[in-house]
N, C-alpha and C positions, 0 to 999 in steps of 0.2 A: 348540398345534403339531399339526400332521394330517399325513396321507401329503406332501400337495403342500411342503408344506415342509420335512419331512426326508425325502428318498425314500426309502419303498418300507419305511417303517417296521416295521408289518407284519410284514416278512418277515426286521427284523434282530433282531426281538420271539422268532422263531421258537414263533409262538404255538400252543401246545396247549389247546385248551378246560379240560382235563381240568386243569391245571396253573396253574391261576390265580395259585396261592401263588409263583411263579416272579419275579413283577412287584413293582413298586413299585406306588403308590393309580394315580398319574400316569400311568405307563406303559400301566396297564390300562385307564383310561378314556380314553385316545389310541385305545384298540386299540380298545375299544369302540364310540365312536362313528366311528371306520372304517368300521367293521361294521355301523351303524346307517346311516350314507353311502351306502356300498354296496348296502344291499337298500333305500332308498329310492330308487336309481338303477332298479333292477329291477323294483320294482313299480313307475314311472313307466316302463317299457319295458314292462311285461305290459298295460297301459292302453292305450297309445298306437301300438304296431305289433302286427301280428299272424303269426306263427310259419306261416313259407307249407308249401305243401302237399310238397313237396319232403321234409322235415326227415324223412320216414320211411324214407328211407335207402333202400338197392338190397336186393333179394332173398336176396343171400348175402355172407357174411365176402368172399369171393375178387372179387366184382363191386364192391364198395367199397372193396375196395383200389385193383381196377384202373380204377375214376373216380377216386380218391383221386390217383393217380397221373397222370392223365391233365389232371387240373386243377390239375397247379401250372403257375404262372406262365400259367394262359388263365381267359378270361373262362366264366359258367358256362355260358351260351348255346354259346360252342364246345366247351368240355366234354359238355355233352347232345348236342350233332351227331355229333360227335367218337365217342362211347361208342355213341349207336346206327349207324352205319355201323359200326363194329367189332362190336354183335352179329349184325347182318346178317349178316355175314360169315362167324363164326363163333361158337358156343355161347362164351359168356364162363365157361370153367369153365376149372381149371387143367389138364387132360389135352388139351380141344381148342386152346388156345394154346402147348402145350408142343412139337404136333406142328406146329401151322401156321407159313409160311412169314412170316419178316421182314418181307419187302419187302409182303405183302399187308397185313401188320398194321400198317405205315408209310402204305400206300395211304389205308386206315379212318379213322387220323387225324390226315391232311392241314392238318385245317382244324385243329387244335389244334399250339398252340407247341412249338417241340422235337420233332416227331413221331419223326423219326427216334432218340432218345436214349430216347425214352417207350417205343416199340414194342420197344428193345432190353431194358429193363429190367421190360418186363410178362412178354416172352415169356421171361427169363432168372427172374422171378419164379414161373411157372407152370413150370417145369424142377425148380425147390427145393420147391415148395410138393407136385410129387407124389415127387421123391426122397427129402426128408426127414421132410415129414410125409404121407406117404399120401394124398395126391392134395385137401387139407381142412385148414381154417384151425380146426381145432375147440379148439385149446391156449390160442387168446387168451380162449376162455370158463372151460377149467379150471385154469389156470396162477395163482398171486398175479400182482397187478399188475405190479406190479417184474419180474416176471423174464420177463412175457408181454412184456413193453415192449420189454425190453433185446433179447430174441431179432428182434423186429421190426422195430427201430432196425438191429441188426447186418446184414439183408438188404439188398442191393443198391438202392438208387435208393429206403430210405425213408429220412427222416430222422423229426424225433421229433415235426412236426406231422402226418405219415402215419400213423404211428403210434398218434399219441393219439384222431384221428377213427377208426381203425379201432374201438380199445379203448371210445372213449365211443358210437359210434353202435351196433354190432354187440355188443360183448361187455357194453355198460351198465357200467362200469369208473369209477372216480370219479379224471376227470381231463380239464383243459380245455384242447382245441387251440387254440394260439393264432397265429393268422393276421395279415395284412400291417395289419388292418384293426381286430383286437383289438389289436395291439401299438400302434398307433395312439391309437386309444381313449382305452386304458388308462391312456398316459403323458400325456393329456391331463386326465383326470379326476384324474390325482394317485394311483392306484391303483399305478404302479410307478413306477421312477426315469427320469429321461429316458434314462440309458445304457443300463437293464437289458437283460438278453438275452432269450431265448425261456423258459428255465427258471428265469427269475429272478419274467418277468411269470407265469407259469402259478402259481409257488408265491406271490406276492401275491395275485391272483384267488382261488387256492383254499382259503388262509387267509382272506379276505374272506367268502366263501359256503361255506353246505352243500352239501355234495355232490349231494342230491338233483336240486339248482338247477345244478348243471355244466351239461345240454343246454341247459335256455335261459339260462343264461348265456354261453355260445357262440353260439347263433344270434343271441340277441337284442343282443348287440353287435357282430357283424358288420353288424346290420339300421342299425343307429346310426349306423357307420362309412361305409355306403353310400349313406344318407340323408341324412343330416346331418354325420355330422364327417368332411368330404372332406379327403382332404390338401390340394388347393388348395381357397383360399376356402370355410372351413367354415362353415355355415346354424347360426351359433349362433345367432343373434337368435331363430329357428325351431325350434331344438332343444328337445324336452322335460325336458331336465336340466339345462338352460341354469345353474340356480339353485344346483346341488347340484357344480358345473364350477369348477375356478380357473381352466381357460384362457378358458372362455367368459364369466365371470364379469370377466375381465381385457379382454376383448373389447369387449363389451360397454358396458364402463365409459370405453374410448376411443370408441368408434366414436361 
């Protein structure tokens, strides 16, 4: 019995390395070879695609937010137009958005979905970011994770995939965002349940993997999701983990 047929195993395991003695024989080599599943999925990802030049993230805590923010629900091609017409415009730091005008910061990014709702929630971001913390995102580096999280979940227009790319790309924080693409993925590989939610799939993946392995365990299954496991008509036959997949393995065996 593995993930794919009891969902999200894993995660009802509430597995502690440290805590072995907690399991039955059974239970623990379920978990195990999860685990072995799992980072043979990754090292046939670290093979096969390669981690684009992008992945090193923008300049500052506050500039990553606000592409963070600026590419939900847009493609990333609009998102990068999007972000530079907006630094064009103005220095992307939170004192010169806090003072600049809406409608200009609506103008910037046009070409990105929502602009109007995005432009309200950057420049209401960069109002808090110098009222409450001095003009500087510098608390998601000194803060425990927990409580860096929760303060930046609580701010305006982020939720907890904003959140978790701030903390994993900027603050190095061991914790994996998970996107329209990883949620996908995941419930295909058997890795979470088909209902699970967003903190349901993050805490399977990160039971699954070491921490180290979060970043590219983030890119590199968005790289997967975009490549090959399309919501419509997915390239299993072509997929490199075709073998290691129940849905593709299911696939497969009809097609």
């Amino acid at each position: 019995m593995g993930l794919c047929e009891k969902p999200c195993y894993i995660q009802q395991l509430h597995f502690n390395k440290f805590h072995i003695a907690h399991y039955t024989l059974d239970e623990w080599r379920i978990m195990q070879s999860e685990v072995e599943r799992a980072n043979q999925v990754l090292n046939i990802l670290r093979e096969n695609l390669t981690l684009p030049k992008w992945v090193s993230s923008r300049s500052s805590d506050f500039e990553t937010l606000v592409v963070t923010v600026i590419s939900q629900n847009t493609a990333d091609r609009n998102t990068a137009r999007a972000f530079e017409k907006l630094s064009k415009k103005f220095p992307v730091t939170p004192e010169a958005l806090s003072k600049a005008p809406t409608s200009e910061i609506e103008k910037a990014l046009k070409v990105a979905g929502l602009y109007r709702n995005k432009a309200r929630i950057i420049k209401k971001l960069a109002k808090i970011v110098m009222e409450r913390f001095n003009g500087s995102l510098d608390f998601i580096h000194e803060m425990p994770f927990e409580k860096a999280r929760k303060i930046l979940i609580d701010l305006p227009g982020i939720g907890p995939k904003t959140a978790d790319v701030l903390l994993l790309f900027r603050a190095k924080k061991p914790t994996i965002p998970i996107d329209t693409h990883i949620k996908r993925v995941s419930k295909r590989l058997g890795f979470a349940a088909p209902n699970a939610d967003y903190e349901e799939i993050r805490d399977c993946l990160q039971k699954l993997y070491n921490p180290k392995d979060y970043f590219e365990v983030h890119i590199l299954l968005i790289m997967l999701g975009r490549r090959y496991c399309k919501a419509r008509n997915p390239k299993c036959q072509e997929c490199p983990v075709n073998r290691l997949c129940p849905t593709g393995l299911e696939r497969l065996k009809n097609a």
